[in-house]
C-alpha positions in Angstrom: 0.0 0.0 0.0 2.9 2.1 0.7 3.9 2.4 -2.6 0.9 3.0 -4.1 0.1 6.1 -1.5 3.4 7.4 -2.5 2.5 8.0 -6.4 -0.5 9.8 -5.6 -0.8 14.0 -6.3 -1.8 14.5 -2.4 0.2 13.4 0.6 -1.7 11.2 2.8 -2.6 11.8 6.4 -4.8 8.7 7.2 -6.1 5.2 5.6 -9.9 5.3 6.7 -11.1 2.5 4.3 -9.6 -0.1 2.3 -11.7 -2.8 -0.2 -11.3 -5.3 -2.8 -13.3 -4.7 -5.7 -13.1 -6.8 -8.8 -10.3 -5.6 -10.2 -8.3 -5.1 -7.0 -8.4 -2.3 -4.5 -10.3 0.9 -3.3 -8.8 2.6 -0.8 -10.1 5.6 1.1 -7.5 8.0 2.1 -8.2 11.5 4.2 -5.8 14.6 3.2 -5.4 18.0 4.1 -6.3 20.2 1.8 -5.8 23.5 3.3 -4.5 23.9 6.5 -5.5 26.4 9.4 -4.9 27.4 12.9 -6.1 26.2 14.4 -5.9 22.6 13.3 -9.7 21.9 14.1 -10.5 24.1 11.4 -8.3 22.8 8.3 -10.4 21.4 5.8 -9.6 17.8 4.8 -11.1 15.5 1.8 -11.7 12.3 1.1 -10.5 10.3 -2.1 -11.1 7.3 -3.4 -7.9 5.5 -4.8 -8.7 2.5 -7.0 -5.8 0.2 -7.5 -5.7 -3.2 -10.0 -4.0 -6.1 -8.4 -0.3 -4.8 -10.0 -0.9 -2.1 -7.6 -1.2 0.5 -10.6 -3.4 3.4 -10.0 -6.7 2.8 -12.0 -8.4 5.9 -10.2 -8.5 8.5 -8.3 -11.6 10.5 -7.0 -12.4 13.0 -4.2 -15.5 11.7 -2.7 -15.7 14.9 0.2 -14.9 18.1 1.8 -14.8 18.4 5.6 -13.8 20.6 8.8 -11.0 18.7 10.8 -13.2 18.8 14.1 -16.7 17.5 11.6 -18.3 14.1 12.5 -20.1 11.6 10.2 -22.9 11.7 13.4 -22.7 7.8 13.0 
């Protein structure tokens, strides 16, 4: 996984979801997108990292927008 997260266009702060899928993987990783003091308020995204079983990027998708301090309420 390591080396997949290291070709992507963001830097990773967080795994929060890995899957297999049919064609391999779909991770779910949580970046900061822009960052604020303080921290609470940075805004962080989602993205969806789709990945065949070569671990080659297939596809690459920001899913959501968030406050650092926002819960899901779940």
């Amino acid at each position: 996984m390591a080396k997949v997260l290291g070709t992507l266009p963001v830097v990773p702060e967080r795994v929060s979801g890995v899957r297999s899928s049919d064609n391999g993987w779909s991770i779910l990783i949580d970046v900061v997108e822009l960052e604020r003091i303080p921290a609470t308020t940075s805004v962080m995204c989602t993205y969806r990292v789709d990945v065949d079983g070569e671990a080659q990027l297939t596809g690459f998708e920001r899913l959501r927008r968030f406050t650092r301090a926002t819960t899901d309420g779940r």
